[in-house]
N, C-alpha and C positions, 0 to 999 in steps of 0.2 A: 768471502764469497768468490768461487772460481772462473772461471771466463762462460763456460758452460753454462752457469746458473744464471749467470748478466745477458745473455742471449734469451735461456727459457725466460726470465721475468720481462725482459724489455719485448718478446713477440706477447705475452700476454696483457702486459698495459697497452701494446698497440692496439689487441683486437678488441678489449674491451673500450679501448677511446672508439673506436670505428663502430661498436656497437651505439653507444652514447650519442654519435653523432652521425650515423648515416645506416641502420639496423636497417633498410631493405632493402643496403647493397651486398648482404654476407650472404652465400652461397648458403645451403641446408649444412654439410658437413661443417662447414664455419658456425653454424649456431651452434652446435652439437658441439664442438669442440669447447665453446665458451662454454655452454652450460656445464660439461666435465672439468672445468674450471675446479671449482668447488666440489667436487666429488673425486678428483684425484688434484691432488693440491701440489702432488711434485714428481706426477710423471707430465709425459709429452702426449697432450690429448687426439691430435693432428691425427696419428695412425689410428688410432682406436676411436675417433669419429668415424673415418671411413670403411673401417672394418665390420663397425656397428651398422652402418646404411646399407652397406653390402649384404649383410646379413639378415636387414629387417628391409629394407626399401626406401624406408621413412623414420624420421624422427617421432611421427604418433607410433607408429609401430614401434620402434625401442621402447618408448614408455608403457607401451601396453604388452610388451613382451613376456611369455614366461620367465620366473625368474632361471629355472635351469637353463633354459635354451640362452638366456644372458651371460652365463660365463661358459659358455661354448666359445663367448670370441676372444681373444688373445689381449688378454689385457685386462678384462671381466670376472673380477672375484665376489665374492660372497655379499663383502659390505655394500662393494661400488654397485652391483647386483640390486641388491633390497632399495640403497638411496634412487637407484634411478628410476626402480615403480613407485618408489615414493613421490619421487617429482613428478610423474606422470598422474599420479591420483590427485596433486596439489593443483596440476595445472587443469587438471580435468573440472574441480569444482569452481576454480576461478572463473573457466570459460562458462562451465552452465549458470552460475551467478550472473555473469556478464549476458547473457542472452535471454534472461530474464525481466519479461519487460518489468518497469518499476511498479509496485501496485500503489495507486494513487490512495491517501487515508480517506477512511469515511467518511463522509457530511453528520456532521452532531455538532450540536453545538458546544460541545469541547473543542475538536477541530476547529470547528470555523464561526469562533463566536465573535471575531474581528469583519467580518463578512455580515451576518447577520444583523450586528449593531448597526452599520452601514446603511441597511434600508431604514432605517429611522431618527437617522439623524438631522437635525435643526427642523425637526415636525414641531406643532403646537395643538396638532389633532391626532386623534386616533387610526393606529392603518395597521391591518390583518396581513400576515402574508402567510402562504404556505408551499412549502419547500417539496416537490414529490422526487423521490430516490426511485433508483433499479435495487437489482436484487445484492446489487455490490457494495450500496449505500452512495452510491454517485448520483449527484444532481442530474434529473432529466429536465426540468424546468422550475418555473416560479413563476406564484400569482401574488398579486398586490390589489390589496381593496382598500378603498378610502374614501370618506365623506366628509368634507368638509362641512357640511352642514349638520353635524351632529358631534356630539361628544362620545359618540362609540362607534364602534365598528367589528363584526364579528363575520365577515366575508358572506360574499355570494354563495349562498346553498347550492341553487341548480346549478351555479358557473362552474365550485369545486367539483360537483357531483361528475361533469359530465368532462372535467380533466381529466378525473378518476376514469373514466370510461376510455378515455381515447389513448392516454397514458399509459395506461397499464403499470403505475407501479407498484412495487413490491412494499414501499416505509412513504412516511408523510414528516413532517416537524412542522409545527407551525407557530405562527408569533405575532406577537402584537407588542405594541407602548403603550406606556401612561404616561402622557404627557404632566399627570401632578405631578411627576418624582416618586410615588409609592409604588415599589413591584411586588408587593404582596397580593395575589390572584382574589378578586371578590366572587360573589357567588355568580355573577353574570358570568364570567370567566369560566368554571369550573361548568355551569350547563352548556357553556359553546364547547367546552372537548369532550365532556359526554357525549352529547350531538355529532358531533366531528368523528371523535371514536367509532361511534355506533356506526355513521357513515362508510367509514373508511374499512372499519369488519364486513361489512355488506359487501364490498369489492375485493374481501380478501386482501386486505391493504391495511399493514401496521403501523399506528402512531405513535413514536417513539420519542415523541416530546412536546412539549409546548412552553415557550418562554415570554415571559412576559420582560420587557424591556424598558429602563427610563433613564436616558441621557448615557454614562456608561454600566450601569448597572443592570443586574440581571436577573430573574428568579426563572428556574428553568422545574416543570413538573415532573422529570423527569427525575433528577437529582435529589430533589424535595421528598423524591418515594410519593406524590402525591398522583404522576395516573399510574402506577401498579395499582394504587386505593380504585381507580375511578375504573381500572379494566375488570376489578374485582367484584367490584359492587355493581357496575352498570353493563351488563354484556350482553350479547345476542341470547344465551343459553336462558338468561334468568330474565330475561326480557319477556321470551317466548313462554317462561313457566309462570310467568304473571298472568300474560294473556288468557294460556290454557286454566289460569286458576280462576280466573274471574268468570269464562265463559262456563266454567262448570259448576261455579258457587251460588 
């Protein structure tokens, strides 16, 4: 290696240590120089940053540049050309990923069935809760019913009805325990989500599950394919074509 090359390689390990360690003290043509780093690997990028800023204003500008008007500048051929709209489309997605806010995952009780077990744990009685979502599937609140003086509990009717009201959600889940151990849903069970269902259609409001819960175990109606049965057979539509059938039989 000749003296020349021991010069170019030791200014590039420098700028790149100075990147590493102090990156919002390098001037705009000093970025630009690094990033041609890797796009011309064994000329001297120094004149052809500056020629390129001179040229475009800006480093987004270079990247957004035609690629003709890119080898207008002295030192700008064909490949270095195409790589550096390339780098310009790489950083362009990076940055709109980055400015993306995160989208938080749905409430279901796949997501969040470490949460849900939560409200029932070291019970010895029965407690309803129902979860109400926005239209994003994000928790807007939570109601909890419980009686100790009974071995069941299927929630406040008017209480939920009139969260429904004030709420405005768009989904529902709701849940309950058995304190025996058995989470197989009995038939008490299967008329409070009919019930619930029927409720929650009334407000334009979708019930998208119901779990029954016992220590860490779970049966959820949702995954069971048991309320697609209960949306099928029990709904506002064939509700009404009961009514109209009785009142005309």
């Amino acid at each position: 290696m000749n003296e020349r090359e021991n010069v170019h390689n030791g200014h590039r390990k420098r700028m790149e240590e100075k990147v590493l360690n102090n990156v919002d003290s390098l001037l705009e043509h000093e970025l630009l120089e690094v990033l041609l780093f890797s796009v011309l690997p064994r000329k001297d990028t120094n004149p052809i940053a500056h020629s390129l800023l001179r040229t475009f204003g800006s480093i987004q500008n270079v990247f957004h540049a035609d690629h003709n008007a890119l080898k207008t500048v002295k030192g700008i051929g064909e490949t270095t050309a195409s790589k550096l709209i390339l780098l310009g489309k790489i950083f362009d997605k990076v940055y709109e990923n980055k400015q993306k806010p995160k989208k938080a995952p749905m409430f279901s009780f796949h997501n969040n069935r470490k949460e849900i077990l939560e409200h029932f744990k070291f019970l010895n009685e029965e407690k309803f809760v129902i979860f109400l979502l926005d239209e994003k599937y994000q928790k807007i609140t939570t109601l909890d019913f419980i009686d100790k003086n009974r071995y069941s509990v299927t929630g406040d009717i008017p209480e939920i009805v009139n969260a429904l009201a004030i709420n405005k959600p768009s989904f529902a889940i709701i849940a309950h325990n058995h304190p025996s151990g058995c989470v197989e849903p009995s038939a008490t069970d299967d008329i409070t989500t009919i019930k619930i269902n029927l409720m929650c259609a009334l407000h334009k409001v979708i019930l998208i599950d119901h779990v029954i819960v016992s220590n860490e175990r779970a049966y959820s109606y949702h995954y069971e394919g048991r309320l697609q049965f209960i949306r099928e057979e029990y709904n506002l539509e064939k509700l009404i074509q009961n009514i109209k059938e009785k009142e005309n039989g």
